[in-house]
C-alpha positions in Angstrom: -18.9 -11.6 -12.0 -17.1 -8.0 -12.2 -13.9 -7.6 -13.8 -12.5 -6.7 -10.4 -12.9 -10.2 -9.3 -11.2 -11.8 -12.2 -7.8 -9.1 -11.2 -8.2 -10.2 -7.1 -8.8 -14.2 -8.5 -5.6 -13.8 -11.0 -3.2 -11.5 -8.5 -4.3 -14.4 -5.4 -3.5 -17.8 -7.7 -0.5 -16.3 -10.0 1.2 -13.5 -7.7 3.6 -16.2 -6.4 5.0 -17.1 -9.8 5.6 -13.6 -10.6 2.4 -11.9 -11.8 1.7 -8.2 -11.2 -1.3 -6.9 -11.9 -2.4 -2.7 -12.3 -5.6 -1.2 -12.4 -6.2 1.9 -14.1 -10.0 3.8 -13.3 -12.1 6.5 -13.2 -10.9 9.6 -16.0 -14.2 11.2 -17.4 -16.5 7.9 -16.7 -16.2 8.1 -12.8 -15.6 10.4 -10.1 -13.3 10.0 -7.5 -14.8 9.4 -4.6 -17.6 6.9 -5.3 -14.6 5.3 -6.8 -12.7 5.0 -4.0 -15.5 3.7 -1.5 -16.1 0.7 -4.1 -12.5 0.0 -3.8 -12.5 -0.4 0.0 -14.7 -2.8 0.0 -12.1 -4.8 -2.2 -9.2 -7.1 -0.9 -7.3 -5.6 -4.1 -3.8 -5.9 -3.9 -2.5 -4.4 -6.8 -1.9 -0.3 -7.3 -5.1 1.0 -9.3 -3.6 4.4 -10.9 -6.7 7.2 -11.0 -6.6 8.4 -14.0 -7.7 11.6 -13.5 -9.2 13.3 -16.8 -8.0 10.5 -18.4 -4.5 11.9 -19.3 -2.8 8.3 -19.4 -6.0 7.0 -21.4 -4.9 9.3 -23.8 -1.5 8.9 -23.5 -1.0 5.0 -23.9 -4.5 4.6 -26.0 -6.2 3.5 -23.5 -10.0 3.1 -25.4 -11.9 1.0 -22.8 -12.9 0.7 -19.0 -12.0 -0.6 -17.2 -8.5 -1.9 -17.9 -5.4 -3.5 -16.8 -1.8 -4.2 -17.3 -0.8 -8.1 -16.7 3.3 -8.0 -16.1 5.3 -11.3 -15.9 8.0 -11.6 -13.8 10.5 -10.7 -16.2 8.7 -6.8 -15.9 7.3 -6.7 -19.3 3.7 -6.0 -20.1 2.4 -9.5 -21.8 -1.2 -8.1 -21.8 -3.6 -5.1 -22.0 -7.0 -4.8 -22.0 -10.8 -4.8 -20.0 -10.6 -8.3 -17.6 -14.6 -8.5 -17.8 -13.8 -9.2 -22.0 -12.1 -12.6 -20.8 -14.6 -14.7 -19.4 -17.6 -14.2 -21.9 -17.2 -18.5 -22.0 -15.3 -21.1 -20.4 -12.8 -21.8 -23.3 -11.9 -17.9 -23.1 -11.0 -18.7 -19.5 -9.4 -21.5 -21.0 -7.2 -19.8 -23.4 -6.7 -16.8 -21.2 -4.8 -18.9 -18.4 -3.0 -20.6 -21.4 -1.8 -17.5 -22.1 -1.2 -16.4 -18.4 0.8 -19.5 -17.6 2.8 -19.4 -20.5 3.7 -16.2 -19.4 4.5 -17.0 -16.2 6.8 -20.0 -17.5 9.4 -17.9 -19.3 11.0 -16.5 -16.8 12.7 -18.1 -13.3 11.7 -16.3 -10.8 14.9 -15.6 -7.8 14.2 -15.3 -4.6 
């Protein structure tokens, strides 16, 4: 399973209670346009930022691809990193949506 699928599974079963996902790709390890014809053929919901010669790699320290930003509903940034790291076994899955839905928890969402 790509990491793209964990970000669609996560934005489709979380987005209601607040979860925002973003995407950053491409830099140096991709070009743009290959990039972008993978993508169509996505139902991705979330903003992937192109990170053309990976300026915002370099300035946020970004040091693997791909990556993404989780944000809770509050608007803070409760994690960082490459998706495909999460679900090397079930109990990472495990802990991961711990983590998620703990998250998710803090904050009331109004509206």
């Amino acid at each position: 399973m790509s990491f793209r699928h964990h970000l669609v599974r996560w934005e489709a079963e979380y987005a209601g209670c607040g979860l925002v996902v973003v995407e950053i790709s491409g830099g140096v390890h991709s070009d743009f346009e290959p990039s972008r014809t993978r993508l169509a053929k996505w139902s991705v919901g979330h903003p992937v930022l192109w990170d053309r010669g990976s300026a915002n790699a370099r300035a946020y320290a970004i040091n693997g691809w791909p990556s993404a930003y989780l944000i809770g509903p509050d608007g803070k940034v409760f994690w960082q990193g490459n998706p495909s790291a999460i679900r090397r076994t079930d109990s990472d899955e495990s802990a991961f949506r711990e983590l998620l839905e703990g998250e998710l928890r803090k904050v009331e969402v109004v509206g």
